[in-house]
C-alpha positions in Angstrom: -13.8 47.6 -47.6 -12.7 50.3 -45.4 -15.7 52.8 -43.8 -15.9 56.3 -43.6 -15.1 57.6 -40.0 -17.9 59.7 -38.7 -14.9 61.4 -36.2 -11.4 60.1 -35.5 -12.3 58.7 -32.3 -14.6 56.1 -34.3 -12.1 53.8 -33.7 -11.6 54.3 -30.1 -15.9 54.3 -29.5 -16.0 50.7 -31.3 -13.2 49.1 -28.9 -15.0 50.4 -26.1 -17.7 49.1 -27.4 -17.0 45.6 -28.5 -14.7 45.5 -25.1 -18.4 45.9 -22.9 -20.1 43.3 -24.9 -17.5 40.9 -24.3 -17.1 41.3 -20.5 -21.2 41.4 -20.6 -22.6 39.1 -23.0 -24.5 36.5 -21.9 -24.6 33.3 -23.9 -27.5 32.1 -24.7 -26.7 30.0 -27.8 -23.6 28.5 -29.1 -22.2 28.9 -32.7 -23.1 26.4 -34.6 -24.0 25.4 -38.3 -27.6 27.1 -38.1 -25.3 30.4 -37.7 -22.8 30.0 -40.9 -25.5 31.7 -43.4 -24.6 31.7 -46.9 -27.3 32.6 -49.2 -26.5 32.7 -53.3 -28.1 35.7 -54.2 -28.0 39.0 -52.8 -30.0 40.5 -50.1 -31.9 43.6 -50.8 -34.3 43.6 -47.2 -33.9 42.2 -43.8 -37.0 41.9 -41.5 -34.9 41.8 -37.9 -36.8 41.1 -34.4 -34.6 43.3 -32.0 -36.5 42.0 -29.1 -35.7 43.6 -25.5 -32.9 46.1 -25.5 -31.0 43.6 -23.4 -30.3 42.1 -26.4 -27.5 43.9 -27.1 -26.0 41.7 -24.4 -27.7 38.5 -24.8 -27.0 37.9 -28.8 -28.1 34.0 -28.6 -28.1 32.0 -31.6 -30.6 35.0 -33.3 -27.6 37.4 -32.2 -24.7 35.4 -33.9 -27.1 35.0 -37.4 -27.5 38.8 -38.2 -23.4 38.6 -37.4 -22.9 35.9 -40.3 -25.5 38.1 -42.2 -23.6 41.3 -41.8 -20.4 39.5 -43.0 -22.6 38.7 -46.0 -23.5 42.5 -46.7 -20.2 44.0 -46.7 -19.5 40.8 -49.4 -22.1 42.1 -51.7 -20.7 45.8 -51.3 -23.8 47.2 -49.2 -22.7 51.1 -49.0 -25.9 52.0 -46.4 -28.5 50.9 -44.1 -31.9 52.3 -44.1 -33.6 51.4 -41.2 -37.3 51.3 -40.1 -38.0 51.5 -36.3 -41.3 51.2 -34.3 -39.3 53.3 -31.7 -39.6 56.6 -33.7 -43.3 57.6 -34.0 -44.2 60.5 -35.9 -47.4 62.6 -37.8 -45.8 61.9 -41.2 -42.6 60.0 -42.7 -39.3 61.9 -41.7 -36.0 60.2 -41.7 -32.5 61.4 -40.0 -30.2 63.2 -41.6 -27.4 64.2 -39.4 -23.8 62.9 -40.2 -23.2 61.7 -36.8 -26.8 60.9 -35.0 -26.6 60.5 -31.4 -27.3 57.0 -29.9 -30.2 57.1 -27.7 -31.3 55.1 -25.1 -34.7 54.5 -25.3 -35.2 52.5 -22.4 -35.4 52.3 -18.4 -34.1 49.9 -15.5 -31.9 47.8 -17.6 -28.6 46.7 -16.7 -25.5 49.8 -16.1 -23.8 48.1 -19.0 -26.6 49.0 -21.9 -26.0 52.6 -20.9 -22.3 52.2 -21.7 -23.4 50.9 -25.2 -22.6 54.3 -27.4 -21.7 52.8 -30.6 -20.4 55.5 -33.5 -22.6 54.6 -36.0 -22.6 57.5 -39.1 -25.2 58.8 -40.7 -25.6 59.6 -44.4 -27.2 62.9 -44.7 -26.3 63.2 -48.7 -28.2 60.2 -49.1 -31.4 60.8 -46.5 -32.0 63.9 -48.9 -32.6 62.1 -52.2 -34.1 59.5 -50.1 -36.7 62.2 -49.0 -37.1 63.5 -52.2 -37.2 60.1 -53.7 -40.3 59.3 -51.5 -41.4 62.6 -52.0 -41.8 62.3 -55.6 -44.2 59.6 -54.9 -46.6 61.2 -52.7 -45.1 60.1 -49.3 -43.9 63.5 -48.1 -41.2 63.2 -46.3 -39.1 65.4 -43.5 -35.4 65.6 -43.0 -34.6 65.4 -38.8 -30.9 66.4 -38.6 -31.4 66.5 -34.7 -33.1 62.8 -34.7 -30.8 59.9 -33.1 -30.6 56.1 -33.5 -33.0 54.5 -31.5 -32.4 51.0 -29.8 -34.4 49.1 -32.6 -31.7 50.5 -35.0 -28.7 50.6 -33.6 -28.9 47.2 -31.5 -29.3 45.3 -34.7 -26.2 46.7 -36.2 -24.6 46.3 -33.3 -25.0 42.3 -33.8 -24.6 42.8 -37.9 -21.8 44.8 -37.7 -19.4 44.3 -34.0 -16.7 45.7 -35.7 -18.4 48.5 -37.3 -20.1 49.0 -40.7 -21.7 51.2 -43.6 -23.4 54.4 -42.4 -27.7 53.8 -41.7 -29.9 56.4 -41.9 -33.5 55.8 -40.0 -37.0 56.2 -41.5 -40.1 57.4 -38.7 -42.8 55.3 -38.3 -46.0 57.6 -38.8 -48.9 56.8 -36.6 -51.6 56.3 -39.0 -49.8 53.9 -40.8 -51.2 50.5 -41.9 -50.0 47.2 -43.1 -50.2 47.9 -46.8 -49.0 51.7 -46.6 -46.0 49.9 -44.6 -46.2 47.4 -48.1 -46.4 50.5 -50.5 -43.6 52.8 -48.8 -41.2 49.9 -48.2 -41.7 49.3 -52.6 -40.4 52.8 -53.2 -37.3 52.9 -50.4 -36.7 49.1 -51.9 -36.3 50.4 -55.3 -34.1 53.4 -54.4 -32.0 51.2 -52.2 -31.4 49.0 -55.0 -30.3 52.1 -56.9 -28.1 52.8 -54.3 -26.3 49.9 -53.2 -28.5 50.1 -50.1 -30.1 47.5 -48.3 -33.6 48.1 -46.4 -34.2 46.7 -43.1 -37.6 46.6 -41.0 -36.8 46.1 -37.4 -39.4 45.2 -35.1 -40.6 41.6 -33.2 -42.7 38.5 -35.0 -44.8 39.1 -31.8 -44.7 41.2 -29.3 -47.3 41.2 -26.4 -45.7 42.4 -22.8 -48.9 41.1 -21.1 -47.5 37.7 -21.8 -43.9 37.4 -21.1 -43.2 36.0 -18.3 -39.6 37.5 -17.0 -38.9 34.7 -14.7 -39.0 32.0 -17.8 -36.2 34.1 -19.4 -33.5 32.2 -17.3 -30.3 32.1 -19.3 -29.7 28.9 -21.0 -32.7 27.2 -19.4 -35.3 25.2 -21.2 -37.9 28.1 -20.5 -36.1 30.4 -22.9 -36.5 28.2 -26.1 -39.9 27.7 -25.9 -42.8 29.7 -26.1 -46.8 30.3 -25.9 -48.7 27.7 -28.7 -50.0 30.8 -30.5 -46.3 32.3 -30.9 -45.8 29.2 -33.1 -48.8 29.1 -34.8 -48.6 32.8 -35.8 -45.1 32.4 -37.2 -45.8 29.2 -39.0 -48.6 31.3 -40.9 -46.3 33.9 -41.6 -43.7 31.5 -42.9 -46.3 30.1 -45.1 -47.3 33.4 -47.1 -43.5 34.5 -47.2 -42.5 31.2 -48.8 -45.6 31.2 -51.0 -44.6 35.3 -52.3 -48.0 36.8 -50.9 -47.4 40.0 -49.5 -50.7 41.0 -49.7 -51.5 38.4 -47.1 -48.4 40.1 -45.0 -49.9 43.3 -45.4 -53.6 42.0 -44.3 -52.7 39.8 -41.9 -54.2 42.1 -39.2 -57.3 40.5 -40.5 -56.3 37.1 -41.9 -53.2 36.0 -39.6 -54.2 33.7 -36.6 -54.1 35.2 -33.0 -52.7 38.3 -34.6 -54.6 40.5 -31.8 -52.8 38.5 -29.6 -49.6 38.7 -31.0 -49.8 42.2 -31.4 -51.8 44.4 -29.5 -50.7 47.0 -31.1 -49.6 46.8 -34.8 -46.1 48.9 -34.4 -44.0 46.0 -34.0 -45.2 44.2 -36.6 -45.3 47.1 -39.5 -41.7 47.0 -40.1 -42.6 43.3 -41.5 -44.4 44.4 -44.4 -41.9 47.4 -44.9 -39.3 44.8 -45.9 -41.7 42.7 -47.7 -42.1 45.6 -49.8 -38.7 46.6 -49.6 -37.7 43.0 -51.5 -37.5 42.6 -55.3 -40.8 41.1 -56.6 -40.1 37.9 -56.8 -38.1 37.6 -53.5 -36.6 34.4 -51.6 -37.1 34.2 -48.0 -34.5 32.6 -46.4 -35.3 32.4 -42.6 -33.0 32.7 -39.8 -32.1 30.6 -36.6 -35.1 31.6 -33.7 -35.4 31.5 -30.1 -38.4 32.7 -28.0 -37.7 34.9 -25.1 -40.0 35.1 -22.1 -42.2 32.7 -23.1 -43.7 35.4 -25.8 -40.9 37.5 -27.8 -40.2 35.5 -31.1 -36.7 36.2 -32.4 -37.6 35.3 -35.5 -35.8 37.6 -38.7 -36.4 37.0 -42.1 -33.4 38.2 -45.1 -34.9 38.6 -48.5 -33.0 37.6 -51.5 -33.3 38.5 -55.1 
């Protein structure tokens, strides 16, 4: 498959590109069977944790999966990402639609090289407009942002799906009075008009995400500190694992209130919304197929999640 160029110098921007990550990357897992994904049936949603934006440069084992993955979508013909970010907060549902959104760089004190990161990733402004009026049509009103950019829990993600470059994305806002089952509800509709569109949804946020307890120092690279993590970090994702593999999205959508140490895992809810997006996103009688982890600073799960038909 051969992608639509969003300027002639797309090229150019995804050499530099792939030239920083490898002269920066940071190995923190080798390839290895865990990473060569092949799932039988094709994937309409993808719950991604994009942990810290350093890990554009530190793919690990979780890094390399979404690579196989990608490889998988441009298989299955996926034409378009649409994206949901806990990085773009807004008073209602909006969603880019410039042909070209700038990459921004949401983020301060990280290394020089994650600044150099500009990735030409298009946009798919056709697209975001019957996606608004799709959602529209459904009581989720919906505003077009032609001035919005890709924020780093969109565009670091395809970096890792797609290093060679991919499909154009478009990006959907996170409103602020969302909860889990309007998360649940809105990711049904932009599931169903993916499908329609030879689009595949993704929900990119963390399985837990509490800054109060990572502990920076444990992140050494390739040390035994960076593989494990706090007891509840494994005890919330083994409930989570449970209700995927059982079908209960309801329980994904309440699990502020039935999910153990979920105030811990997630002070606040942003994080975790895109979760239920994707849930909602899948068919309705979805396969989870889990993806290769690692915990990061003791209290970051990488965990990602694709959903199959």
């Amino acid at each position: 498959m051969v992608w639509a160029t969003c300027t002639d110098s797309f090229g150019e921007s995804y050499k530099k590109v792939t030239s920083i990550l490898k002269d920066s990357r940071v190995n923190l897992g080798q390839h290895d069977d865990r990473c060569n994904l092949t799932m039988s049936h094709t994937i309409h949603s993808i719950f991604i944790s994009h942990g810290a934006p350093n890990y554009a440069l530190e793919p690990g084992l979780p890094g390399h999966a979404l690579e196989a993955l990608g490889q998988q979508l441009i298989t299955q013909g996926t034409r378009t990402l649409i994206v949901l970010s806990p990085h773009w907060r807004s008073a209602k549902l909006a969603v880019t639609s410039h042909d070209a959104p700038v990459i921004v760089h949401d983020f301060y004190g990280f290394p020089k090289q994650l600044y150099e990161l500009k990735p030409e990733i298009c946009g798919a402004p056709e697209l975001a407009l019957q996606l608004a009026n799709c959602l529209g049509s459904q009581n989720f009103s919906t505003e077009l942002r032609p001035q919005q950019g890709f924020d780093h829990g969109a565009w670091v993600p395809y970096m890792h799906l797609f290093p060679n470059g991919g499909p154009p994305m478009i990006q959907l806002s996170m409103p602020v009075d969302w909860t889990g089952e309007t998360a649940l509800n809105v990711g049904a509709v932009v599931g169903k008009f993916a499908r329609e569109h030879n689009a595949v949804v993704v929900g990119s946020g963390s399985l837990t995400h509490n800054f109060d307890d990572m502990d920076i120092h444990a992140a050494k690279v390739g040390g035994d500190a960076q593989a494990q993590g706090l007891i509840y970090v494994g005890e919330f994702n083994a409930w989570i694992q449970e209700r995927l593999q059982a079908g209960d999205s309801k329980a994904i959508a309440q699990a502020e209130l039935e999910a153990p140490h979920f105030a811990r895992a997630h002070p606040d809810d942003d994080h975790y919304l895109p979760l239920p997006f994707a849930v909602g996103a899948a068919s309705n009688t979805f396969k989870v197929n889990v993806l290769p982890e690692d915990v990061r600073y003791k209290a970051l799960s990488m965990q990602s999640f694709a959903f199959t038909a």
